[in-house]
C-alpha positions as CSV (number, residue, x, y, z in Angstrom):
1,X,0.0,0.0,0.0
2,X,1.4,3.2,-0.8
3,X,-0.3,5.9,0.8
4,X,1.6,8.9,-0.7
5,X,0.7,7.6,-4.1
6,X,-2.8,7.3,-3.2
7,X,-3.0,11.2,-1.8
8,X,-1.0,12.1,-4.7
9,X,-3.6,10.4,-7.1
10,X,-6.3,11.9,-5.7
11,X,-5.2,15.2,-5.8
12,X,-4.5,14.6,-9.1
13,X,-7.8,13.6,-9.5
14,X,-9.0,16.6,-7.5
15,X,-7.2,19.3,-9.6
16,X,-8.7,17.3,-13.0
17,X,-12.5,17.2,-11.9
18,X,-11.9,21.1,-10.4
19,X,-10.2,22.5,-13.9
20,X,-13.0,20.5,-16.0
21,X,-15.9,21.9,-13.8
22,X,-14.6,25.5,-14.0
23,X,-14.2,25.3,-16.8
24,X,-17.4,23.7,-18.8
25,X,-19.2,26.1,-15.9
26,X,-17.3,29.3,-17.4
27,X,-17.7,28.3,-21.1
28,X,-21.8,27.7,-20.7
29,X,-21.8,31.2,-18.3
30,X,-20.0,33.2,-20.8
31,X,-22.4,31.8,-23.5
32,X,-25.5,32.5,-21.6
33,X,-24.5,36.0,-20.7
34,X,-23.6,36.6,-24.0
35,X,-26.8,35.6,-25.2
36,X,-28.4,37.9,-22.7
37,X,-26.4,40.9,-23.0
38,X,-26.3,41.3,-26.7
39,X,-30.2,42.1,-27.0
40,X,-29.7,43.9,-23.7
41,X,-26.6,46.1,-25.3
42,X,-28.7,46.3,-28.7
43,X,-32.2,47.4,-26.5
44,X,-29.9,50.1,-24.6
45,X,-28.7,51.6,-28.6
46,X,-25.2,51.1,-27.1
47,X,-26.0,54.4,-24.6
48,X,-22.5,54.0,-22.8
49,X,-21.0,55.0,-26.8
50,X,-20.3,58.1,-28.1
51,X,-24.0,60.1,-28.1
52,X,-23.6,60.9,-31.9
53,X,-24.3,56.5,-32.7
54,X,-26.8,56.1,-30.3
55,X,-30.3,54.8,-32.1
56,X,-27.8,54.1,-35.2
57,X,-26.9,50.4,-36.7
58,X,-23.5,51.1,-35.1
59,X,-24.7,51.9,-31.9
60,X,-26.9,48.8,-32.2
61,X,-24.1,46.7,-33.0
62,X,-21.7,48.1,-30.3
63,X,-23.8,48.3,-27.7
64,X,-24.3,44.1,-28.5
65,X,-20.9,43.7,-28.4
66,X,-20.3,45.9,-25.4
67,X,-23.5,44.1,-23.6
68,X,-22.2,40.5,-24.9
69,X,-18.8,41.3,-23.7
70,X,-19.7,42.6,-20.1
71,X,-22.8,40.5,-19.2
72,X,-20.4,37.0,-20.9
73,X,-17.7,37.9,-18.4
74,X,-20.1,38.0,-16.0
75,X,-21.6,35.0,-16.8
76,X,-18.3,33.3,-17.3
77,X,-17.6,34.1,-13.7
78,X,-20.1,32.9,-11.9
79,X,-21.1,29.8,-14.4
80,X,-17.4,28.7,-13.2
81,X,-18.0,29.4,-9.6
82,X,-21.3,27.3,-9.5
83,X,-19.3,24.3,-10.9
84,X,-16.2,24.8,-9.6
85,X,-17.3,24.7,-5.6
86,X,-19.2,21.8,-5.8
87,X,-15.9,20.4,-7.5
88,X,-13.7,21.7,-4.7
89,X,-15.6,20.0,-2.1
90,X,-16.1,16.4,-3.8
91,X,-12.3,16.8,-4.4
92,X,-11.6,17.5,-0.9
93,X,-13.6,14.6,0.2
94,X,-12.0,12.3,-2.1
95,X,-8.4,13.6,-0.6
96,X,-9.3,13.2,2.9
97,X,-10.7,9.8,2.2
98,X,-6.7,9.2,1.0
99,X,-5.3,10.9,3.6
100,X,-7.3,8.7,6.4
101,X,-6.7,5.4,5.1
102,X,-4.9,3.5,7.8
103,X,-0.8,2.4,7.1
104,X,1.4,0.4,8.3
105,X,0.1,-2.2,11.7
106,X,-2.8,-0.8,11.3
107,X,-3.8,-1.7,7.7
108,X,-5.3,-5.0,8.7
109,X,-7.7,-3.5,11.8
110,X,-11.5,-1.9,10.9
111,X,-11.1,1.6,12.1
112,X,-14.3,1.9,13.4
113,X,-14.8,-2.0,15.6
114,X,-11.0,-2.9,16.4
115,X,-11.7,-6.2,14.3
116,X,-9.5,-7.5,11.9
117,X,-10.1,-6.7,8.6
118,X,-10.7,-9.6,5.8
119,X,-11.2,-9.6,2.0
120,X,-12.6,-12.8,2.1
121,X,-16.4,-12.8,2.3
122,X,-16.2,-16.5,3.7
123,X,-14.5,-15.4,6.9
């Protein structure tokens, strides 16, 4: 039994599940906020551009961009947050579960009876 390898492996693990979580969670939040702020930019006429496009098809098409690009971020944020904690703690879990399994004399002992352990459904 190596235990290091073990902890090592499921930090590994960990780190994986955490960086895929984050992110598919940032990827479907940037999407969704750009989906939102685009018609929300496009609705405002792009009011946070110069007055003289405002109501204009350039100031329709910045303010999508600028409302695609800020809400997205936004989105991308938080859509990795969501995933990402839930990640973090399953993660954890999975390292102290490592980190707790008994070495050494006390391999072959149940840590919660004091009874020898078997592998051997017979026994």
């Amino acid at each position: 039994m190596d235990q290091a390898g073990d902890v090592q492996a499921a930090i590994g693990n960990a780190a994986t599940t955490l960086g895929l979580a984050t992110a598919v969670g940032g990827m479907a939040g940037g999407l969704a906020g750009a989906a939102i702020g685009c018609p929300l930019g496009a609705l405002t006429g792009g009011t946070l551009m110069v007055p003289t496009v405002v109501g204009t098809p350039l100031g329709l098409v910045g303010g999508c961009l600028i409302g695609a690009s800020v809400v997205g971020s936004t989105g991308a944020i938080l859509g990795g947050a969501v995933l990402g904690v839930p990640a973090v703690i399953a993660g954890a879990g999975q390292v102290l579960g490592a980190l707790r399994e008994p070495v050494g004399a006390d391999a072959g002992v149940a840590t919660d009876t004091g009874v020898p352990a078997t592998t051997d459904a017979a026994q």
